[in-house]
Structures are given as structure tokens and as C-alpha cells.
C-alpha positions as YAML, in Angstrom:
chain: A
units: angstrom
residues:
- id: 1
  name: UNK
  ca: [101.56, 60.97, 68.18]
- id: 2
  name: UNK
  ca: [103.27, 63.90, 68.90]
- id: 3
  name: UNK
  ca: [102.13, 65.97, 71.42]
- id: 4
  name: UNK
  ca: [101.57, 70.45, 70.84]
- id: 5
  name: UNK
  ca: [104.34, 71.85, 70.12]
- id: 6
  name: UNK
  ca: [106.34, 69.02, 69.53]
- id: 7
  name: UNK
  ca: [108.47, 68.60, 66.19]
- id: 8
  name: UNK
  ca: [106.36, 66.07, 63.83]
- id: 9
  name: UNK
  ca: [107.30, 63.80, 60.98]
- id: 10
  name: UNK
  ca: [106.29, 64.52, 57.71]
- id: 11
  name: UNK
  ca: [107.55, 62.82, 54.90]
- id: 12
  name: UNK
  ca: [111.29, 62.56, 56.95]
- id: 13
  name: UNK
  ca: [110.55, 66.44, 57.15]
- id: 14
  name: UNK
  ca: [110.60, 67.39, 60.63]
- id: 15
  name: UNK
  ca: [107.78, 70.24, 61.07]
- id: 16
  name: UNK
  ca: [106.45, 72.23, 64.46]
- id: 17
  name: UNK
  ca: [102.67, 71.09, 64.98]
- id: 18
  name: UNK
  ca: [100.30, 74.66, 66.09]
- id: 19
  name: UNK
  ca: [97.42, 74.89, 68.00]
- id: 20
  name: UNK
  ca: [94.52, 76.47, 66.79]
- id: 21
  name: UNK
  ca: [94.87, 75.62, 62.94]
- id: 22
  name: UNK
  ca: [92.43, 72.18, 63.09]
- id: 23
  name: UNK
  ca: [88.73, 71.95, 61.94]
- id: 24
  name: UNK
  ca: [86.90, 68.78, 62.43]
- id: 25
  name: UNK
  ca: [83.20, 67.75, 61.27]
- id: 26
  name: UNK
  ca: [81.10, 65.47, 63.75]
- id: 27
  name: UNK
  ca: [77.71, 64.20, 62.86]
- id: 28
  name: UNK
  ca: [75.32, 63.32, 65.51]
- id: 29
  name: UNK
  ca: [71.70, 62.26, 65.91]
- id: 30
  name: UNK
  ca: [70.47, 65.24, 68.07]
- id: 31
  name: UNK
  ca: [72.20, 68.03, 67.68]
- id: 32
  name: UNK
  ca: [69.68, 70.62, 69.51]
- id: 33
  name: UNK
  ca: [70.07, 68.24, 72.58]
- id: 34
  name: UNK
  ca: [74.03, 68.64, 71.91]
- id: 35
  name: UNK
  ca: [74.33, 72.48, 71.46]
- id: 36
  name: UNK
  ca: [72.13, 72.79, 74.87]
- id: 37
  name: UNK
  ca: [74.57, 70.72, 76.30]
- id: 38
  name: UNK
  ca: [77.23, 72.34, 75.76]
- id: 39
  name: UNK
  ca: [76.43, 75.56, 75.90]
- id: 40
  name: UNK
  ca: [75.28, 74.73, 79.61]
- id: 41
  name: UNK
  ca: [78.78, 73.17, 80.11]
- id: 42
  name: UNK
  ca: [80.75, 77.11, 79.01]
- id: 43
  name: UNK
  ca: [81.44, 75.81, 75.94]
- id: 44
  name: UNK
  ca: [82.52, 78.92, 73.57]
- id: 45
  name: UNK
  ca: [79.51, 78.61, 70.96]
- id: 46
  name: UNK
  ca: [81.22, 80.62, 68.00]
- id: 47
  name: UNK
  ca: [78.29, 79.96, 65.58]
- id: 48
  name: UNK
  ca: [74.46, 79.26, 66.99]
- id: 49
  name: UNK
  ca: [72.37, 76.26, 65.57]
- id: 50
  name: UNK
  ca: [71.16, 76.98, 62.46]
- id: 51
  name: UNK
  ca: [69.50, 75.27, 59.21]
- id: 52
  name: UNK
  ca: [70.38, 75.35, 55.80]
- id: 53
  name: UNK
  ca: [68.67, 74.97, 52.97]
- id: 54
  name: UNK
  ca: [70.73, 72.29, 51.54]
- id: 55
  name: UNK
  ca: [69.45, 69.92, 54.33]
- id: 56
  name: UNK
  ca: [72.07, 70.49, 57.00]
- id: 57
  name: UNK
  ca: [71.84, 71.69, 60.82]
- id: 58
  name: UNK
  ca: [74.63, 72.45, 62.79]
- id: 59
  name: UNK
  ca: [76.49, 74.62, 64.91]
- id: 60
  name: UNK
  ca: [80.37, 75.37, 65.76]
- id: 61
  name: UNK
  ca: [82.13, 75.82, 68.73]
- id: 62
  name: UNK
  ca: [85.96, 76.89, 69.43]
- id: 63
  name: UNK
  ca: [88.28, 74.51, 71.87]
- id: 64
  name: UNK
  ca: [90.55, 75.94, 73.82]
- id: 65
  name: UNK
  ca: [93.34, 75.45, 71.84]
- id: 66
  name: UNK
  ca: [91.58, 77.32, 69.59]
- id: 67
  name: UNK
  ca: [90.32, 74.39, 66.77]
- id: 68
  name: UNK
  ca: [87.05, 74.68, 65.23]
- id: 69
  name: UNK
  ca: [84.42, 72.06, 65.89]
- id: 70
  name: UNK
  ca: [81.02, 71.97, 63.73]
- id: 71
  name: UNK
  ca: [78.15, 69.53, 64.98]
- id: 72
  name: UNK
  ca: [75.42, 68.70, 62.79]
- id: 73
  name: UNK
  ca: [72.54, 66.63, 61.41]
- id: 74
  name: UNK
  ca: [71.10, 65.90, 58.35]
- id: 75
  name: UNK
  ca: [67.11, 67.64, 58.46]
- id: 76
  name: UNK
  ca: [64.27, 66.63, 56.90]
- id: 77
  name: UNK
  ca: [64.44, 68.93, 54.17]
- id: 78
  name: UNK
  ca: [67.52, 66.96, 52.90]
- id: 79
  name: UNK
  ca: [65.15, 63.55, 53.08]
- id: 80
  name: UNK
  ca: [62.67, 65.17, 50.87]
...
């Protein structure tokens, strides 16, 4: 794999990969426990736990290549 900033291989297209344009789902079985976690760790908390009302609670954070990462659970409203 090609590291940042490196010229990639797509399709025998040779293309520049960028920082900062990823996005990446992770479920887990606690996220609470997770956000407290990583907020005590600096991590850059972009959007605070929240629920939703189509059974979902999560949160995102930013990496410091600037990708955003969501963690989240499924909540009991979505096992109803």
C-alpha cells in the first residue's frame, strides 16, 4: 500500500493519494466508555455523543491527517 503522498494505482491510472479526504464507520459495544476515552487521550472530538432517533449513538472525531472517524452503537430504541 502506498504510503501519503505517494502516486497510487488505479485501474493502470497512476493518481496522488490526499490526506484528509477519508471517512470511516466503526461500531463498538460501549461507545460512552470510548468517547471518554478518548477525549481524555486529546483526541479532537468534532461531534459530541449523541442519539438518534433512528436507533443509533455515536460520535466523530478528526485524525490528524485530517480523516473523519464516527463511533457508534446501536441503542435500545433501535431493538424496540
Amino acid at each position: 500500500m502506498p504510503r501519503r503522498g505517494q502516486p497510487a494505482s488505479e485501474g493502470g491510472a497512476r493518481r496522488r493519494l490526499v490526506a484528509g479526504h477519508g471517512a470511516i464507520a466503526v461500531f463498538v459495544d460501549d461507545v460512552d466508555a470510548l468517547h471518554a476515552e478518548l477525549a481524555a487521550r486529546g483526541a479532537r472530538v468534532v461531534k459530541p455523543t449523541q442519539d438518534y432517533p433512528y436507533g443509533m449513538r455515536d460520535f466523530d472525531v478528526v485524525d490528524l491527517d485530517g480523516n473523519q472517524l464516527t463511533f457508534g452503537m446501536e441503542t435500545k430504541a433501535a431493538a424496540e
